[in-house]
C-alpha atoms as an extended CHARMM CRD file, in Angstrom:
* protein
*
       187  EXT
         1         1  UNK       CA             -2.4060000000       14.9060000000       -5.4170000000  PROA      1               0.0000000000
         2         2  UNK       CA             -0.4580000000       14.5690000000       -1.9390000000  PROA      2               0.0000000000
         3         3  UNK       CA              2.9830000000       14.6070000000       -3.0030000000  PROA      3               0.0000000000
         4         4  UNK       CA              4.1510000000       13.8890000000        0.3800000000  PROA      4               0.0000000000
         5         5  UNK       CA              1.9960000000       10.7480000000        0.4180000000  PROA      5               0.0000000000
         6         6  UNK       CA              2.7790000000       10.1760000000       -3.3070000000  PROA      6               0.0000000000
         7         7  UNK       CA              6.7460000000       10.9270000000       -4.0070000000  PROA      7               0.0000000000
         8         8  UNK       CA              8.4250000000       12.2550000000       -0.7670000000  PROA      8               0.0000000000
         9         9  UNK       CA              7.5910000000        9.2010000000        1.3180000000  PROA      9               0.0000000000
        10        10  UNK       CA              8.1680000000        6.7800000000       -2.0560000000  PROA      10              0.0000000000
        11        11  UNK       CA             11.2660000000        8.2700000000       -2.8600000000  PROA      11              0.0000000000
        12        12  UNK       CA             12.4840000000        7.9880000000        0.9880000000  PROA      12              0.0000000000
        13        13  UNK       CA             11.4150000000        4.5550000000        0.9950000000  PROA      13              0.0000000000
        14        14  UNK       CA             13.1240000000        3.9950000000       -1.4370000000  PROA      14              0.0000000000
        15        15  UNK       CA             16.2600000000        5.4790000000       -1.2280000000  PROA      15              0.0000000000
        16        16  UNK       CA             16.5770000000        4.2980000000        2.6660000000  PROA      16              0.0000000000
        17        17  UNK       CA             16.6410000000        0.6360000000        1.6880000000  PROA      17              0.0000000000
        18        18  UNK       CA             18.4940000000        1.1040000000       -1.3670000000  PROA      18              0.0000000000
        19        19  UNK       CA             20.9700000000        2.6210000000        0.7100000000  PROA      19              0.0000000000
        20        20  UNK       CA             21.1610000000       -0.0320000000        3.3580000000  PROA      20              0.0000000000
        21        21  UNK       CA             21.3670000000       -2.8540000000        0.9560000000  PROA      21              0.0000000000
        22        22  UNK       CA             24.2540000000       -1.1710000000       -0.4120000000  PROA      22              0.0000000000
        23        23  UNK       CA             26.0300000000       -1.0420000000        2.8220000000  PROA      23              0.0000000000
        24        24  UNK       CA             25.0660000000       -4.5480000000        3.2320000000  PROA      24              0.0000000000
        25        25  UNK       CA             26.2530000000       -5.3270000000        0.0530000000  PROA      25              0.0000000000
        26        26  UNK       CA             28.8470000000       -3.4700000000        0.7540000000  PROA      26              0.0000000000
        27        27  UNK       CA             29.9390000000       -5.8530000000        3.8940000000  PROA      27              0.0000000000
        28        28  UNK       CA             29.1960000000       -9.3520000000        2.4770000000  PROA      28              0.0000000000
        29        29  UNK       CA             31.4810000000       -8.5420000000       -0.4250000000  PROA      29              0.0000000000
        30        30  UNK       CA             34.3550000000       -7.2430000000        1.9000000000  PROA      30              0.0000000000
        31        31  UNK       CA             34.0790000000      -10.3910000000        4.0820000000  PROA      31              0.0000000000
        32        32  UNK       CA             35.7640000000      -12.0020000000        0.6270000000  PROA      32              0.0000000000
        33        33  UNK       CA             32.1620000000      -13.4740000000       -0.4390000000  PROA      33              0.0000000000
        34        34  UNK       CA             31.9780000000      -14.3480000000       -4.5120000000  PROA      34              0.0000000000
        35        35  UNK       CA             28.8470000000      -14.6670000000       -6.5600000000  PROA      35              0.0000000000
        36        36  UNK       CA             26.2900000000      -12.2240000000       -7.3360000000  PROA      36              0.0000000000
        37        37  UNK       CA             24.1620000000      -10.8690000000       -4.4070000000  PROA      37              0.0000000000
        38        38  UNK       CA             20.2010000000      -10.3320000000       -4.6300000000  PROA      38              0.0000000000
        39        39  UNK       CA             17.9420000000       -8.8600000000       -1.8830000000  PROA      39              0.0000000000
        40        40  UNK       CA             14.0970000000       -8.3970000000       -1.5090000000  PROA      40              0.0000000000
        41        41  UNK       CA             14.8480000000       -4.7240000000       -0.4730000000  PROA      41              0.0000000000
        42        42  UNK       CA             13.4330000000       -3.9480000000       -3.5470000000  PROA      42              0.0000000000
        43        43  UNK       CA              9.9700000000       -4.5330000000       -2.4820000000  PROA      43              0.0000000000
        44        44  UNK       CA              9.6260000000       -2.1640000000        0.2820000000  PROA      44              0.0000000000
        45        45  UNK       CA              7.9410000000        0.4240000000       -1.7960000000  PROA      45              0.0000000000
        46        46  UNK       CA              5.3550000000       -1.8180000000       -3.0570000000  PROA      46              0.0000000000
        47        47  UNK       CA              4.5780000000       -2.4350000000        0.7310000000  PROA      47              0.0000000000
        48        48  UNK       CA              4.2080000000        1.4880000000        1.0620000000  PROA      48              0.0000000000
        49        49  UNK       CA              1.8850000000        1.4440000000       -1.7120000000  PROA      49              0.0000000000
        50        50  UNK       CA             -0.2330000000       -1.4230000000       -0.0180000000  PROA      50              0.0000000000
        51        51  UNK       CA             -0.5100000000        0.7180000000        2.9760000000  PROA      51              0.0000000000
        52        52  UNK       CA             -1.1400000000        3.8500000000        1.0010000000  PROA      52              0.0000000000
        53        53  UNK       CA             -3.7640000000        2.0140000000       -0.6770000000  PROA      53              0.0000000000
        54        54  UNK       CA             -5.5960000000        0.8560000000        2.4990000000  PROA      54              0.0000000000
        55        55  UNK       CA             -5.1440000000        5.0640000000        4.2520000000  PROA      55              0.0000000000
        56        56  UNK       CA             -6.6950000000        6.5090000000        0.8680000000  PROA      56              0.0000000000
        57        57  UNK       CA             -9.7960000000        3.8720000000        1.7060000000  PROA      57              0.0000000000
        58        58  UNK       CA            -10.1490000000        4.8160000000        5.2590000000  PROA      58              0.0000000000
        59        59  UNK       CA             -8.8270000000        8.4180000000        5.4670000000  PROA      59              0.0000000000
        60        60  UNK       CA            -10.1210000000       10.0590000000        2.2780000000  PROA      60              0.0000000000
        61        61  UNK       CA            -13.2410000000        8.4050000000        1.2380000000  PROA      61              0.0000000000
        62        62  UNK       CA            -15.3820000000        9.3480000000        3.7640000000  PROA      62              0.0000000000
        63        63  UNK       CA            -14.1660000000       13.3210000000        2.5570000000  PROA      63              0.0000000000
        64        64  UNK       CA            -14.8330000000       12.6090000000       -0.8460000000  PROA      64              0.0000000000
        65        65  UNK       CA            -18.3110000000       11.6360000000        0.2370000000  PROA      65              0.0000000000
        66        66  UNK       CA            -18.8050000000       15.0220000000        2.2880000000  PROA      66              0.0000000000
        67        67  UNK       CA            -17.5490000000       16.7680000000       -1.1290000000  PROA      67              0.0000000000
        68        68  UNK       CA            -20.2940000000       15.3280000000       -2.9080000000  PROA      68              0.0000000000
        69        69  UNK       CA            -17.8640000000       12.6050000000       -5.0970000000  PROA      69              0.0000000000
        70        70  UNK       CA            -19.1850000000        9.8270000000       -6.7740000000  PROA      70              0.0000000000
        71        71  UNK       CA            -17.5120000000        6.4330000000       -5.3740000000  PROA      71              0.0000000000
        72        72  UNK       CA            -16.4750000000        5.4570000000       -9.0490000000  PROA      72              0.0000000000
        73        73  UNK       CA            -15.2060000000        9.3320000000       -9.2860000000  PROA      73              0.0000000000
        74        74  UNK       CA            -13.3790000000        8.8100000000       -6.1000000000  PROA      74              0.0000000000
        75        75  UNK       CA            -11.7400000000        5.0740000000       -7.2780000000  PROA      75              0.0000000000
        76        76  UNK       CA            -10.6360000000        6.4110000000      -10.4140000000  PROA      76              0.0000000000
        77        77  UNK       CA             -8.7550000000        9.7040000000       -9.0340000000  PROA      77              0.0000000000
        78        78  UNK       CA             -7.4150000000        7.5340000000       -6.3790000000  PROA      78              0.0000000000
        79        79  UNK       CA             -6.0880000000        5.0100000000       -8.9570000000  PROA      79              0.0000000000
        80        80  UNK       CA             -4.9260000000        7.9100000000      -11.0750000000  PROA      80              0.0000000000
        81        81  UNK       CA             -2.6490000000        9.5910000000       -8.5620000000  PROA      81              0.0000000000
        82        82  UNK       CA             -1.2820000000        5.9830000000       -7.5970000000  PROA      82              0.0000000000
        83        83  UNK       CA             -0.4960000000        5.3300000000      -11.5240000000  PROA      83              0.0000000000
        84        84  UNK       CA              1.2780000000        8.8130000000      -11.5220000000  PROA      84              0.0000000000
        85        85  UNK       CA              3.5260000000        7.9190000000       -8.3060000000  PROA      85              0.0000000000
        86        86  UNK       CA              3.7280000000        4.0380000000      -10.0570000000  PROA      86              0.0000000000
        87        87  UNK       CA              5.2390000000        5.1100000000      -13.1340000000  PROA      87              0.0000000000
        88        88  UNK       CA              8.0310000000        7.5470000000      -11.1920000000  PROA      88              0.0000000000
        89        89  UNK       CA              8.7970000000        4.2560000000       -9.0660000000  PROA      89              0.0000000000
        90        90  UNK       CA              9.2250000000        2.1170000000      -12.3620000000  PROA      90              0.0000000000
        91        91  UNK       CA             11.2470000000        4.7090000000      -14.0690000000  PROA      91              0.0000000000
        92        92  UNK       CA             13.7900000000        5.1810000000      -10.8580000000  PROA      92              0.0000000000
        93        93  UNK       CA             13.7810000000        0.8840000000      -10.9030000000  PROA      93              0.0000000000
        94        94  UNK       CA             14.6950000000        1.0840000000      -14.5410000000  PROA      94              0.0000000000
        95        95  UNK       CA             17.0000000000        3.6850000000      -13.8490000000  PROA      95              0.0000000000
        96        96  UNK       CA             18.9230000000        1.5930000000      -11.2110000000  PROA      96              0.0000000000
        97        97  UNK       CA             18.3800000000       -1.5440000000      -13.1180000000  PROA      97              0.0000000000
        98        98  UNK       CA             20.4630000000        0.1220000000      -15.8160000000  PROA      98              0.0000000000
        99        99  UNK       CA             22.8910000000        1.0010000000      -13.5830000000  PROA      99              0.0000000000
       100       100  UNK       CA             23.2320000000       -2.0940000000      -12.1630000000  PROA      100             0.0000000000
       101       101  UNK       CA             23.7300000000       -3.4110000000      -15.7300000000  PROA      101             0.0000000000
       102       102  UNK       CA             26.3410000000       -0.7260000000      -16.2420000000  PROA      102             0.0000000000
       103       103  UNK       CA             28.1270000000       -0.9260000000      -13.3820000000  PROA      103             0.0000000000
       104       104  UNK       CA             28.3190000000       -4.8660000000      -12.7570000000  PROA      104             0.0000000000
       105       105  UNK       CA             25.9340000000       -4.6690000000       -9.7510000000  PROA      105             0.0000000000
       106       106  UNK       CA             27.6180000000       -1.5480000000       -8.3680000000  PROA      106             0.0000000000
       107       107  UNK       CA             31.4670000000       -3.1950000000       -8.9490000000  PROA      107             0.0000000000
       108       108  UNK       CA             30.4140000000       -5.3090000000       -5.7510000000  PROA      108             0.0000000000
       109       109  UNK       CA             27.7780000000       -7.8370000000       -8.0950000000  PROA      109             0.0000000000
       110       110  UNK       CA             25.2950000000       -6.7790000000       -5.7570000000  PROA      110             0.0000000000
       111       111  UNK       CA             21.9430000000       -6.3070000000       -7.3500000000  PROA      111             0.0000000000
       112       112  UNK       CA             19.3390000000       -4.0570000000       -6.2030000000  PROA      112             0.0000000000
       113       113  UNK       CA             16.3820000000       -3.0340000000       -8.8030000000  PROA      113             0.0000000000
       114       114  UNK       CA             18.2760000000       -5.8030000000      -11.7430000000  PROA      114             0.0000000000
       115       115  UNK       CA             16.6020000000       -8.8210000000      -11.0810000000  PROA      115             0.0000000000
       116       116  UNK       CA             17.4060000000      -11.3360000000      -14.3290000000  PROA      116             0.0000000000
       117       117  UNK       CA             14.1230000000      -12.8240000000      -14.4810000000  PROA      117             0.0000000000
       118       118  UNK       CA             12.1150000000       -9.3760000000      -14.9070000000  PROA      118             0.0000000000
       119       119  UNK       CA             14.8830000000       -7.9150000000      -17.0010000000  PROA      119             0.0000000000
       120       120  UNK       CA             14.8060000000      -10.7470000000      -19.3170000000  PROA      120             0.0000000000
       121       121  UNK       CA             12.3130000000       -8.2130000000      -21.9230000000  PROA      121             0.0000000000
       122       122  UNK       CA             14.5800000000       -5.6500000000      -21.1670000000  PROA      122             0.0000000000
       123       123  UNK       CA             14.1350000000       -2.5280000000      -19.7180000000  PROA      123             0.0000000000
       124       124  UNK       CA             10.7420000000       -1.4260000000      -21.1970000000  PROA      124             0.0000000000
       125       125  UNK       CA              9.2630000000       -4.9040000000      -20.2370000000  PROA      125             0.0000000000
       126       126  UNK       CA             11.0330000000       -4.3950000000      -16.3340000000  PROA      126             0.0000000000
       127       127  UNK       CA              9.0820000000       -0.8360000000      -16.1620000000  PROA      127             0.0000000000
       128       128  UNK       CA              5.7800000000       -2.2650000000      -17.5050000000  PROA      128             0.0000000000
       129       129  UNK       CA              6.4010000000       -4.8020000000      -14.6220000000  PROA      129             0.0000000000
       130       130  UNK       CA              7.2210000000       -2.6910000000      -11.8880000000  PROA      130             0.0000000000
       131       131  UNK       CA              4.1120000000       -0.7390000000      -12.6240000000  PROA      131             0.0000000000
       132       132  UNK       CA              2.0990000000       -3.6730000000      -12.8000000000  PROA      132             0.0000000000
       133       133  UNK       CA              3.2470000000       -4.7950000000       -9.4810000000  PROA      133             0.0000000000
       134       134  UNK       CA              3.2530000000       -1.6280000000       -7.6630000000  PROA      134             0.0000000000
       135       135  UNK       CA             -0.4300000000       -1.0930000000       -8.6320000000  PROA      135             0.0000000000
       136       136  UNK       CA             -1.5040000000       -4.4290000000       -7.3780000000  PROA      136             0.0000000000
       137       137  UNK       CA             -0.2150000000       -3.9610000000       -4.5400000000  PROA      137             0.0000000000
       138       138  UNK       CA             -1.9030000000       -0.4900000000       -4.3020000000  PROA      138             0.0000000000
       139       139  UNK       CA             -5.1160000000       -2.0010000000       -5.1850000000  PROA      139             0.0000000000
       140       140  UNK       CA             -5.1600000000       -5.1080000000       -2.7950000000  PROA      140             0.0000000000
       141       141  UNK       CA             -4.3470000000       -2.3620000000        0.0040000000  PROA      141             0.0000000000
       142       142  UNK       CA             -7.3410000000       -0.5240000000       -0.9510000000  PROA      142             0.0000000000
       143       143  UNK       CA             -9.7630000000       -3.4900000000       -1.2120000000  PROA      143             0.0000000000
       144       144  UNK       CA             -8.4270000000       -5.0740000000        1.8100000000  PROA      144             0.0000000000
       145       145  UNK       CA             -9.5230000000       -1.9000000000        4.0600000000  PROA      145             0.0000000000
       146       146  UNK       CA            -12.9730000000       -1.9310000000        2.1000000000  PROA      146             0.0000000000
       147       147  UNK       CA            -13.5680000000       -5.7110000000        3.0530000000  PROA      147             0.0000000000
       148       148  UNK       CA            -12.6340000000       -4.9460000000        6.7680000000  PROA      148             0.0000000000
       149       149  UNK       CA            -14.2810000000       -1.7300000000        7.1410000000  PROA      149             0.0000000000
       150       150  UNK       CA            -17.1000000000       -3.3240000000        5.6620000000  PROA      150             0.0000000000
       151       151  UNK       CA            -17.3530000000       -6.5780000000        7.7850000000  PROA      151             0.0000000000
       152       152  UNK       CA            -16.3550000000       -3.7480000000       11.1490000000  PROA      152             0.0000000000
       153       153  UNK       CA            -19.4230000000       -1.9430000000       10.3500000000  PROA      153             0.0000000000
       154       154  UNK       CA            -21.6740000000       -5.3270000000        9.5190000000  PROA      154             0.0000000000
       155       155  UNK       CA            -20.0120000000       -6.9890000000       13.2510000000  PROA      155             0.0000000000
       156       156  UNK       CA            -20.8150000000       -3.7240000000       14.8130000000  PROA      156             0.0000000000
       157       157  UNK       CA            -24.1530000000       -3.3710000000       13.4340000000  PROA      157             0.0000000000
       158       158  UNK       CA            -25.0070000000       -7.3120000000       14.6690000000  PROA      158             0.0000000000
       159       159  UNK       CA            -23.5520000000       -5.9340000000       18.1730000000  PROA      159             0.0000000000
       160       160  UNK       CA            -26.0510000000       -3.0660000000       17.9080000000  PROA      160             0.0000000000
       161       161  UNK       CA            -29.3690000000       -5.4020000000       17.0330000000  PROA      161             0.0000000000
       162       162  UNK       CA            -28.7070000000       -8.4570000000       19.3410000000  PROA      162             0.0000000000
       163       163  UNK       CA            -29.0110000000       -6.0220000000       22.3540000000  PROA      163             0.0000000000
       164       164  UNK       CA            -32.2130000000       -4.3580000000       23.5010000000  PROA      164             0.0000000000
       165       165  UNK       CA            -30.4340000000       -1.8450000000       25.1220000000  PROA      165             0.0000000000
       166       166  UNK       CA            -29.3860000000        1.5510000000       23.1530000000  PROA      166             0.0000000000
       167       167  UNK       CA            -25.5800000000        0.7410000000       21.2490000000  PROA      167             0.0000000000
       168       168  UNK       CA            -22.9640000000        2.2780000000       22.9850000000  PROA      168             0.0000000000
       169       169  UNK       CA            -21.3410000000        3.0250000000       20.1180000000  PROA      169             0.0000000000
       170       170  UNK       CA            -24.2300000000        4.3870000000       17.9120000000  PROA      170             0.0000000000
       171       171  UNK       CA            -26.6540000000        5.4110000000       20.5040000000  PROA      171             0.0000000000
       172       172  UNK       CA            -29.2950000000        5.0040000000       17.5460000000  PROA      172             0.0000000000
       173       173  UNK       CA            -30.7230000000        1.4940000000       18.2730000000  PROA      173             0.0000000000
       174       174  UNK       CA            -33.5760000000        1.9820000000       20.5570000000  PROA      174             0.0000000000
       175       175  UNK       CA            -35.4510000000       -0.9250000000       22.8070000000  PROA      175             0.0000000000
       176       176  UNK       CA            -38.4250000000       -2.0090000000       20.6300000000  PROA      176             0.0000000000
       177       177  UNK       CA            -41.7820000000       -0.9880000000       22.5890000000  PROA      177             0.0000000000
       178       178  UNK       CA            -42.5790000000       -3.6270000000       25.0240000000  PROA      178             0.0000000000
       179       179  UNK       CA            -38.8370000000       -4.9140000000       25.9180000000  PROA      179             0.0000000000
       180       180  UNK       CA            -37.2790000000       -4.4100000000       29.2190000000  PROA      180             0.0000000000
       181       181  UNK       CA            -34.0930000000       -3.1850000000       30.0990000000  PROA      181             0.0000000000
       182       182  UNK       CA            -32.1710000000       -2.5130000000       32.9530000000  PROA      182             0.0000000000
       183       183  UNK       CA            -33.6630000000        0.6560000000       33.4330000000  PROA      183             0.0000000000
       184       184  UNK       CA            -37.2090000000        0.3040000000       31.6530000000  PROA      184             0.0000000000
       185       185  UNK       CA            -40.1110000000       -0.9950000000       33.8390000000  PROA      185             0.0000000000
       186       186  UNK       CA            -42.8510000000       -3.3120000000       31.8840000000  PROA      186             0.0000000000
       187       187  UNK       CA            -46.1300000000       -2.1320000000       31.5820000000  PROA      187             0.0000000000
């Protein structure tokens, strides 16, 4: 497993937006502003995981193919090591949401990974959703760069048989014997 793709970048994620809701937090509740304060910061790392989902599509399968993988052998390690990174991103959002709890939203009521409507099955229930979430999101990033690779290669391929002419791109798709091209003479 890439642990830079799978916890460093995660964890920075994570910790970078955490930190600048905070200080956001931080200044809302100095400018003398009551009532508890909720941001979508807490979302960024199931972006990352929609992204990581689409680069393990287009920059690893192709390699797993070369190393003689089976595609189901390849979607099932790739789900695997996302599920490992997914459940160390629920446990640090039930970490904070505890804290949170503990701490009355940081002694500013600001409210980071404690949202009331997932916490409302407490903490268990607010990991099991995290992990639920973050692996959607994983998996509609990897079937969203299947569907486009796929309908790249099916436009390119209609590019490559509406022309007589050899592809530029594939140099594989010969004139058929008889057509003319710019360069071929009729006989």
């Amino acid at each position: 497993m890439n642990t830079q793709t799978f916890v460093w970048m995660p964890v920075l994620v994570l910790g970078g937006v955490w930190l600048i809701t905070l200080l956001i937090y931080w200044i809302i509740s100095a400018s003398g502003v009551e009532g508890p304060m909720y941001s979508g910061g807490s979302q960024a790392p199931l972006w990352y995981f929609a992204v990581v989902g689409a680069q393990a599509m287009n920059r690893t399968f192709y390699f797993s193919q070369a190393m003689s993988l089976t595609r189901r052998e390849f979607y099932l390690g790739s789900l695997v090591a996302a599920g490992i990174s997914a459940v160390g991103i629920s446990v640090v959002f039930m970490f904070l949401g505890l804290v949170e709890q503990a701490t009355d939203g940081y002694g500013i009521n600001g409210y980071f990974a404690y949202l009331p409507w997932v916490w409302v099955g407490g903490p268990l229930a607010a990991g099991l959703t995290y992990f639920v979430l973050t692996m959607l999101t994983f998996i509609l990033g990897f079937w969203f760069a299947i569907v486009l690779s796929a309908s790249a290669y099916s436009s390119s391929r209609l590019l490559c048989s509406s022309s007589p002419s050899p592809c530029w791109r594939c140099r594989t798709h010969q004139p058929q014997y008889g057509m003319a091209t710019g360069l071929d003479v009729v006989r």
